[in-house]
C-alpha positions, 0 to 999 in steps of 0.5 A: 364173435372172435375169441382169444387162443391165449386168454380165451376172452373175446376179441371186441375191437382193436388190432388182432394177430392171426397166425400164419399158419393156414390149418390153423388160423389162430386168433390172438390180441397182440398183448396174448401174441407177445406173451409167447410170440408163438402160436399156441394151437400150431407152435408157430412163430408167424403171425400176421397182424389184421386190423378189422374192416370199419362197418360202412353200412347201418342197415338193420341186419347189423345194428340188430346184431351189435344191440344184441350182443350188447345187450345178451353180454350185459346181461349176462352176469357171467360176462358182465365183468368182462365186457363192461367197458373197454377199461374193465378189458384192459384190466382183465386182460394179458396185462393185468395177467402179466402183472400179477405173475410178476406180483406172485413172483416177488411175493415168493422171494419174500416168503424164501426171506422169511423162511430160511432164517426162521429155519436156521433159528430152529435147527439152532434151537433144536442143537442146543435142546439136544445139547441140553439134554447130553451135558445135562448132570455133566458138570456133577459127573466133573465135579465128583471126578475132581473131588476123587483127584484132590483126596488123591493128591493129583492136584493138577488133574483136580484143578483142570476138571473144576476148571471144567466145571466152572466153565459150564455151570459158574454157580454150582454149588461148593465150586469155589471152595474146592477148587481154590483148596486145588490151587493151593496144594498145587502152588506148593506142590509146583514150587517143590519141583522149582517149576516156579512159572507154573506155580506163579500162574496158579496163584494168578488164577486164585487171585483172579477166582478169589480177588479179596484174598490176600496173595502177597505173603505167597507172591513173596515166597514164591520169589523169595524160593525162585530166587535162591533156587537161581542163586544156587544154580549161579544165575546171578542176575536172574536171581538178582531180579527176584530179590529185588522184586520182593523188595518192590512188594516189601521195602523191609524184608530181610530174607531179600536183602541178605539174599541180594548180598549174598549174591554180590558176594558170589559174583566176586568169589565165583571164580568161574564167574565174569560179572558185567559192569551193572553188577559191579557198579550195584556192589560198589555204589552200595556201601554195606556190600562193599564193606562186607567185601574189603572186610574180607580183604578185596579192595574195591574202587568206588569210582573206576572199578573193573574185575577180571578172572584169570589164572595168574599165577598158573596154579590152576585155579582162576585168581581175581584182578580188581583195578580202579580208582577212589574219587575221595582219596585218589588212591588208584591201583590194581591188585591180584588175590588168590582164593584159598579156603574160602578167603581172598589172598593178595597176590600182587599190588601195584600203585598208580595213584594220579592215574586214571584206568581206561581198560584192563584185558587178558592176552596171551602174549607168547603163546603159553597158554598163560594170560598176561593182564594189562590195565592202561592207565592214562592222566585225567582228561587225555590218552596221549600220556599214560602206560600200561601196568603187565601183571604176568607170573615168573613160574609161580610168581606175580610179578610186573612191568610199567610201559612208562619206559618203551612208551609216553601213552597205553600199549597196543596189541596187534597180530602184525605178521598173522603168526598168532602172536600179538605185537606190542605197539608203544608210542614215544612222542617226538618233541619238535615234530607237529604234523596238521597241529597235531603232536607226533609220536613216534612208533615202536614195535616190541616182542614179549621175550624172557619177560622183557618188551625187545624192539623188534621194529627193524623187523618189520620195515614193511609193515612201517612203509605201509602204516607209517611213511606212505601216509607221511610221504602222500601229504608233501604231494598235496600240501593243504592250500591256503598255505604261503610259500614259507608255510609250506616250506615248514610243513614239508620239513616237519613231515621229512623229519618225521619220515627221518625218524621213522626210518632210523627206528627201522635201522635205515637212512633217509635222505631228505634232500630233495634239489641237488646243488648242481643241475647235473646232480638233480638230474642223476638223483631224479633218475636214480630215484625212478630206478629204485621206484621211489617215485614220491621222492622224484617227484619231490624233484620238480619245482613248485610251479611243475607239482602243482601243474602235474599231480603225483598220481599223473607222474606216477602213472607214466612212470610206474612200469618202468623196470629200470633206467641206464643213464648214458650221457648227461650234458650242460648246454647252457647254466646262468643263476636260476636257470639251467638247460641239461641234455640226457641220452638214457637207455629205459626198460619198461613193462609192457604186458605180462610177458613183454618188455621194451628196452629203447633209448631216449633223448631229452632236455631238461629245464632247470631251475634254483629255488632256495640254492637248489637246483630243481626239474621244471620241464623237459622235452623227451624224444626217441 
């Protein structure tokens, strides 16, 4: 009988492997072979794969022999398990061995799953046993440490250790008790040191370890203190803020609205002090704290108010600048006042009663080191007319001065020329003159000398060029469309007699005219104009249908590097009444780079034309 190598059962019938080997000749069912694909005996990997030979004779020799070995294995009990039957092989054989290495496998993952968490469960129940037993009596050694810190009078040192206890035994006996006796005494003692934050955090804490207690009258005096420690150190508004939250707790309090009084009062006494819009508006909206103050004799406005702080009168000391307006009474002014010995005195006053304030502001003018105060004033509903009131001290004197003269609206400041002065800038409006619908006003440039404004505009021509003419100057080259002809004649009127102004305020004289009354004479100014760069007024030279085929910024461009014209020659060759043909012989020097220049001679004809009895440039042809 053959017998497995691997499993050591006998090999009935089936395909076997043999192995290769010749020493060794191993014997294995093909299932055992696979397991390994090597001999167990020899380590061999070769094996060949023998199906037995069929049994072609019956003779009695064999049949004897297999009714042998059945019967012998069948009735050995040993045996019987293994040779019933082909399906009882096959169960006990290297598959059925297989799959129960498999099964043992996954049977030890699962065991692994059980196990670790059931490990971390009890090194986690081994940590907190051994934990239990070193905080075992910690919270009494806390307790007692805290109780020794209270009769000591180290307050915040007590609450942190019955803090501590809290936190590990909540319901140890007489806790509570002392630990809000700690927050007490150190809410008081927090509130000795002006550590107010600190202290309304503690009361916080009692609330929450104790939520029926009544906190309020303590929250009140809390803030009640915090707010008058802030008023001393002349934080208003903060100061302000407390009060009023006392006020949110109890409408009635007293100490709360004496307190918010007396810090109106000393946001306009503080000399020191700028209050800001909200406050001035709080004081003057509130009735009682603007009678308190006018009683001391500060006018306040009920309707435009504004405060300023400033040494007016170069005493030293700042003096207070109230202006405004009444809604009820119109009345409307500004007034300066002096503090002495605790009470206003009033400096200055000056009436501006049907006028409303748009601003007032410090500057210092000349340079002294002295701040003069404007306030504009202007009509209701309108900047464009109005003045400006200077208060400004002569020495010691207060005295003033109204723009109403140099000026139809409120004065500008402006650093024109960077020397650290400021100019005044006064407006007149100019009857007669409206550009694009809209009036013109005329400006005017003035100096603050020996306490008078002195027209300094001729001083600063260029500044006028720049500001005022060019932009001028810029609308007769692009006149807004939709205009007819004689529209358009207007218009260029309106803006020449502004530019006229504008130049007699800087001590020049402009020439309007455009067109000359003879050819020849177009032909001279257009060239004398170039010369002196005036390009916008040559320009001006060509007749309308040449501007509007031929921009001014294209005319400029050709002619802008030209550094002068000499004019030779200048001959009519042929006139009728609306036309006119004129030839040039001119010498022109023109820019060439950096360094260069080109001096050439030209010759050119020019075509002519009248328009409104003047004569005007509407083509030419120019040669070298």
């Amino acid at each position: 009988m053959k017998i497995c190598k691997f499993c050591e059962y006998p090999i009935i019938r089936g395909t076997i492997k043999v192995c290769s080997n010749s020493n060794c000749k191993a014997i294995y069912h093909i299932e055992c072979w696979n397991v390994n694909s090597r001999c167990t005996a020899c380590m061999s990997t070769n094996a060949d794969t023998v199906k037995p030979r069929p049994t072609n004779s019956h003779d009695e020799n064999s049949e004897n022999k297999e009714h042998y070995d059945k019967t012998h294995l069948n009735n050995n009990p040993h045996n019987n398990y293994k040779t019933n039957s082909v399906e009882n092989k096959i169960k006990t054989g290297p598959r059925y061995k297989t799959n129960f290495l498999k099964s043992l496998r996954w049977q030890r993952v699962g065991l692994i799953a059980f196990i670790i968490p059931c490990t971390i469960f009890f090194i986690f129940l081994i940590i907190n046993l051994i934990s239990s037993i070193f905080e075992f009596g910690k919270d009494a050694k806390l307790y007692a440490s805290g109780v020794k810190k209270l009769e000591q009078n180290k307050y915040n040192e007590a609450t942190a250790l019955f803090e501590d206890v809290l936190n590990l035994n909540p319901k140890y006996p007489d806790l509570e008790p002392k630990l809000v006796e700690a927050y007490k005494k150190l809410f008081s003692q927090l509130k000795d040191e002006n550590n107010y934050n600190k202290a309304l955090d503690i009361l916080q804490k009692t609330n929450k370890l104790r939520p029926e207690t009544d906190t309020k009258q303590d929250l009140i005096d809390l803030y009640l203190q915090w707010g008058e420690y802030l008023l001393t150190q002349k934080s208003y508004q903060p100061a302000t803020e407390k009060f009023e939250y006392v006020l949110k707790i109890d409408k009635t309090d007293k100490t709360a609205k004496e307190k918010l009084k007396q810090v109106c009062i000393s946001i306009i006494y503080d000399i020191e002090y700028e209050p800001n819009k909200e406050q001035i508006k709080r004081i003057i909206n509130d009735k009682e704290y603007r009678n308190k103050i006018e009683k001391d004799g500060i006018k306040l406005y009920n309707t435009q108010c504004e405060i300023l702080k400033s040494d007016l009168n170069n005493d030293g000391s700042k003096d207070i600048i109230v202006a405004g307006a009444d809604a009820d009474s119109a009345v409307a002014g500004v007034e300066a006042y002096q503090i002495k010995t605790g009470k206003p005195e009033l400096l200055i006053s000056v009436d501006t009663t049907g006028y409303y304030l748009n601003k007032m502001v410090a500057f210092d003018l000349n340079n002294d080191k002295h701040y003069e105060i404007f306030t504009d004033w202007t009509e209701k509903g309108t900047t464009k007319s109005g003045f400006t009131i200077l208060l400004f001290s002569k020495g010691q004197e207060i005295t003033f001065r109204n723009s109403n003269k140099i000026s139809t609206c409120p004065l500008s400041y402006e650093d024109i020329n960077n020397d650290g002065k400021l100019e005044i800038i006064g407006k007149k409006l100019y009857e007669g003159i409206k550009i694009d619908e809209k009036d013109f006003f005329l400006p005017y440039i003035y100096d603050w000398q020996n306490y008078e404004f002195v027209d300094v505009s001729s001083h600063y021509r260029d500044y006028y060029k720049k500001i005022y003419i060019d932009p001028l100057e810029n609308k007769l080259t692009s006149i807004p469309e939709g205009k007819n002809y004689l529209e358009k004649v207007y218009y260029e009127e309106q803006i020449r007699k502004a530019i006229t102004k504008l130049y007699n305020v800087i001590g020049l004289n402009y020439n309007s005219k455009t067109g000359g009354t003879t050819p020849e004479e177009t032909i001279q100014i257009n060239f004398d104009y170039i010369n002196q760069h005036e390009f916008y007024k040559a320009y001006l030279l060509r007749s309308n249908y040449r501007r509007t085929q031929t921009s001014f910024d294209s005319f400029y461009n050709f002619w802008h590097d030209n550094i002068a014209i000499t004019i030779h020659e200048i001959t009519l060759v042929s006139k009728s009444d609306n036309k006119a043909e004129v030839q040039v012989t001119f010498e022109a020097t023109d820019q060439i780079n950096l360094k260069e220049t080109r001096t050439q001679v030209y010759k050119g004809t020019y075509y002519m034309i009248k328009e409104f009895d003047l004569w005007y440039l509407d083509d030419s042809k120019v040669v070298q």
